[in-house]
C-alpha positions in Angstrom: -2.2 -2.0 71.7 -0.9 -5.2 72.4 -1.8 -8.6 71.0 -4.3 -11.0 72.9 -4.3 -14.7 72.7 -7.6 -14.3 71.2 -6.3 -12.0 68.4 -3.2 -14.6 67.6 -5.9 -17.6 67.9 -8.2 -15.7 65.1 -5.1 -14.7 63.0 -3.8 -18.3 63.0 -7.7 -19.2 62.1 -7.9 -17.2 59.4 -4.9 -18.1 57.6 -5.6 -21.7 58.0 -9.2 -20.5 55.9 -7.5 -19.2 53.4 -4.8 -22.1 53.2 -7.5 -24.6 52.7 -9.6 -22.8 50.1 -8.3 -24.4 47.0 -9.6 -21.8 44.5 -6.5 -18.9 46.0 -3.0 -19.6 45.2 -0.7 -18.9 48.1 2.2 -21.0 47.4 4.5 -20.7 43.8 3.9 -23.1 41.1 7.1 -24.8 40.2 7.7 -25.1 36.3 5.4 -27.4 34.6 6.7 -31.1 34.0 7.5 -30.7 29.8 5.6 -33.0 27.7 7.7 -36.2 26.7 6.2 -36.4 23.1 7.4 -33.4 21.9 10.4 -33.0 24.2 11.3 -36.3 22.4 10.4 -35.0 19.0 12.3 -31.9 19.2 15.1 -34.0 20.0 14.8 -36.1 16.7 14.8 -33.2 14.6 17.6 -31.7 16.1 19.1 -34.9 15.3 18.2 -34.8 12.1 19.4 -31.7 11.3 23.0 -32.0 12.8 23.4 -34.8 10.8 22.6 -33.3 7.7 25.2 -30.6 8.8 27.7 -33.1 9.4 27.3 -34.7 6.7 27.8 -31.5 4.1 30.5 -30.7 6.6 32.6 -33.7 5.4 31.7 -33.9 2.1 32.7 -29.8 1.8 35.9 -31.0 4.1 38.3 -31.2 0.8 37.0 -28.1 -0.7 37.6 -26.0 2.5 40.4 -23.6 1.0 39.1 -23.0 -1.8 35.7 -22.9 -0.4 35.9 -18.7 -0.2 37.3 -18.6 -3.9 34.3 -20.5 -5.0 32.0 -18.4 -3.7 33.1 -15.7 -4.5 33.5 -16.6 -8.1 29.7 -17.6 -8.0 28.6 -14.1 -6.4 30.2 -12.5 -9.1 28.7 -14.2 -12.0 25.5 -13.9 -10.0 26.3 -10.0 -10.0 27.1 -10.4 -14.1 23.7 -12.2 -14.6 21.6 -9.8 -12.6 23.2 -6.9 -14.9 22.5 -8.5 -17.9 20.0 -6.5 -19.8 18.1 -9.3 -21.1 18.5 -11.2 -17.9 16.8 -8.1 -16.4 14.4 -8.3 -18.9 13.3 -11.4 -17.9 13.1 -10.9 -14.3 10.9 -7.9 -15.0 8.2 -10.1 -17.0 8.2 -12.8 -15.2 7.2 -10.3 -11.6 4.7 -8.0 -13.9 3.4 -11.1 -14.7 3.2 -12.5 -10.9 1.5 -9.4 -9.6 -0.6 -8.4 -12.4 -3.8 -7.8 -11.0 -6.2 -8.0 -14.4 -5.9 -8.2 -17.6 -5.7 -4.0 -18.8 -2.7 -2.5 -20.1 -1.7 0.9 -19.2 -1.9 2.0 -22.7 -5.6 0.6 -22.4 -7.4 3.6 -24.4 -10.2 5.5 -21.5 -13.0 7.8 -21.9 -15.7 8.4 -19.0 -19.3 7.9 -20.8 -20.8 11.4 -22.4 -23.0 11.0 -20.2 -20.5 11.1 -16.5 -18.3 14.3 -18.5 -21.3 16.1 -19.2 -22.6 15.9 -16.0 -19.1 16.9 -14.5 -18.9 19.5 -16.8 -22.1 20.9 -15.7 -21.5 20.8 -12.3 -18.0 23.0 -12.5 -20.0 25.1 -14.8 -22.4 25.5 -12.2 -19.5 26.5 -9.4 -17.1 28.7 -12.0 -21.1 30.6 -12.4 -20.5 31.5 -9.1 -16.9 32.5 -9.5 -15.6 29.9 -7.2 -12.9 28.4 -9.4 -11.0 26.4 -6.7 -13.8 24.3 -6.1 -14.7 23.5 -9.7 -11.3 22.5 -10.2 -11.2 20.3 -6.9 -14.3 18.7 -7.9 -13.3 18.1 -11.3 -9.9 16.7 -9.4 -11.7 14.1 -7.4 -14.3 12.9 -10.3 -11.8 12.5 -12.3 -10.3 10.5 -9.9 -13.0 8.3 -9.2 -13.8 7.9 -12.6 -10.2 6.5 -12.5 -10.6 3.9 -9.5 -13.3 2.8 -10.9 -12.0 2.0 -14.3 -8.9 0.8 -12.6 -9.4 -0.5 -9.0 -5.6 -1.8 -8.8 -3.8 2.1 -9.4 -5.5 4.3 -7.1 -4.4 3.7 -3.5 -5.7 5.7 -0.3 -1.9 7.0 0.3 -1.8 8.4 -3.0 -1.6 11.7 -4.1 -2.5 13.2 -7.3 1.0 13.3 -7.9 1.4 10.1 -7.0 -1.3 9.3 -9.4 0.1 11.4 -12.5 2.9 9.8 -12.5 1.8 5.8 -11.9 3.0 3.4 -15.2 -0.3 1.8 -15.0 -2.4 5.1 -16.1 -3.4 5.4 -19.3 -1.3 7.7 -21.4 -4.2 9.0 -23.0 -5.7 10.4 -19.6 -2.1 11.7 -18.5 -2.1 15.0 -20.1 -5.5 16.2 -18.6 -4.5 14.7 -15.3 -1.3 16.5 -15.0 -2.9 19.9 -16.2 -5.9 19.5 -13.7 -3.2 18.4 -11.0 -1.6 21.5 -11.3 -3.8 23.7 -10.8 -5.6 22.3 -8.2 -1.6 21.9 -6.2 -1.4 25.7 -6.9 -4.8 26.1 -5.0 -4.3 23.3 -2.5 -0.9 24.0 -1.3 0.6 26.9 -2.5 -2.9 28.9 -1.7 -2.7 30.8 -4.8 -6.2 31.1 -6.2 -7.1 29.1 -9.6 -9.1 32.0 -11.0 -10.4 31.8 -14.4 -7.2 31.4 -16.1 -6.9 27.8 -14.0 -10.3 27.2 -14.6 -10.6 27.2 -18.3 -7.3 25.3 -18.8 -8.4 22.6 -16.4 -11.7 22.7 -18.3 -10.0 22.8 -22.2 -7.7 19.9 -21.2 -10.9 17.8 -19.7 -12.9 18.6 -22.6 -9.7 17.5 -25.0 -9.4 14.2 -23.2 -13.0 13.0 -23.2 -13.1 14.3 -26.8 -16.6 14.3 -27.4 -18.0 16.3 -30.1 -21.3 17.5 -28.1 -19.1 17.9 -24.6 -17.7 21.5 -25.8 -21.6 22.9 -26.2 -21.3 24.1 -22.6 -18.0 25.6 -22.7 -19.3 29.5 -23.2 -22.5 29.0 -20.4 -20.4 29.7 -17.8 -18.9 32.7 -19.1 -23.1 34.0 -20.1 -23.8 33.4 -16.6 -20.6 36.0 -15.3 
């Protein structure tokens, strides 16, 4: 269909509408015009700063061949001093005392209260009644565990594993035994899918009961075995 006079007159019409309305863009911005302030500043301090290099360039001038020798020579007694075992020593106090998080120990002595292991204890008494073993153990796991957080909020991270727990500096080497023995198990159950069964139950149990060591704990330890 060809074009009219009256099509090229209302093309011509419209593009002069849009043309004129200010809020469409229809041409490119050119770059913006730079600030002189901080086009200025940024000049000064690149000044500044090849001057300073200048400046230890000449005064380094007269050292230039032996500038490799000499630092070399000062890597390697760098190297010596890091090696050192007292400077070692030092380094190591000086970041474990940077990052420490609070004021316990690792070989800080820990005991839940009679009150949470008797509790706990009835509970897996309550499951290994029932002869499901892996979940006593489990549960025993993860109370354990959050006994731990809450003793120490600064060891037990969400990416941890019980593992990962067991073998952490900052846990108590008092709790360690009954951790690892209870970790164990519960691995076996876990990953391998080999059922705890009663054997795995009563060690996890025996090595609880031997950690919180509380003389009135162990009165429970036959009630699951009169409820079987």
């Amino acid at each position: 269909m060809p074009l009219t006079a009256a099509d090229v007159e209302a093309a011509e019409a419209l593009i002069a509408s849009i043309n004129s309305n200010k809020s469409i863009q229809t041409e490119v911005a050119g770059p913006a015009e730079p600030n002189p302030f901080f086009a200025s500043m940024a000049r000064a301090i690149g000044e500044f700063f090849r001057g300073i290099f200048e400046f230890l360039g000449k005064l380094l001038e007269p050292l230039g061949p032996a500038l490799p020798w000499i630092i070399g020579i000062g890597l390697f007694a760098l190297l010596v001093l890091l090696a050192s075992p007292l400077v070692r020593a030092l380094i190591r106090s000086r970041f474990e005392r940077l990052f420490q998080r609070d004021h316990l120990l690792p070989e800080t002595p820990w005991r839940p209260t009679a009150e949470a292991a008797a509790a706990l204890l009835e509970d897996i008494e309550a499951l290994a009644a029932k002869g499901d073993y892996d979940a006593a153990v489990h549960l025993l796991l993860h109370r354990s565990v959050a006994d731990l957080n809450a003793f120490r909020p600064d060891l037990v991270r969400k990416h941890f594993s019980a593992r990962d727990i067991c073998a952490h500096p900052l846990l108590p080497d008092d709790a360690r035994p009954a951790f690892r023995e209870i970790t164990r198990w519960a691995e076996k159950s876990y990953f391998a899918g080999i059922p705890v069964g009663r054997e795995g139950y009563e060690a996890c149990r025996q090595a609880y009961v031997d950690f919180v060591s509380q003389k009135d704990i162990g009165k429970g330890a036959n009630r699951s075995e009169a409820r079987t």
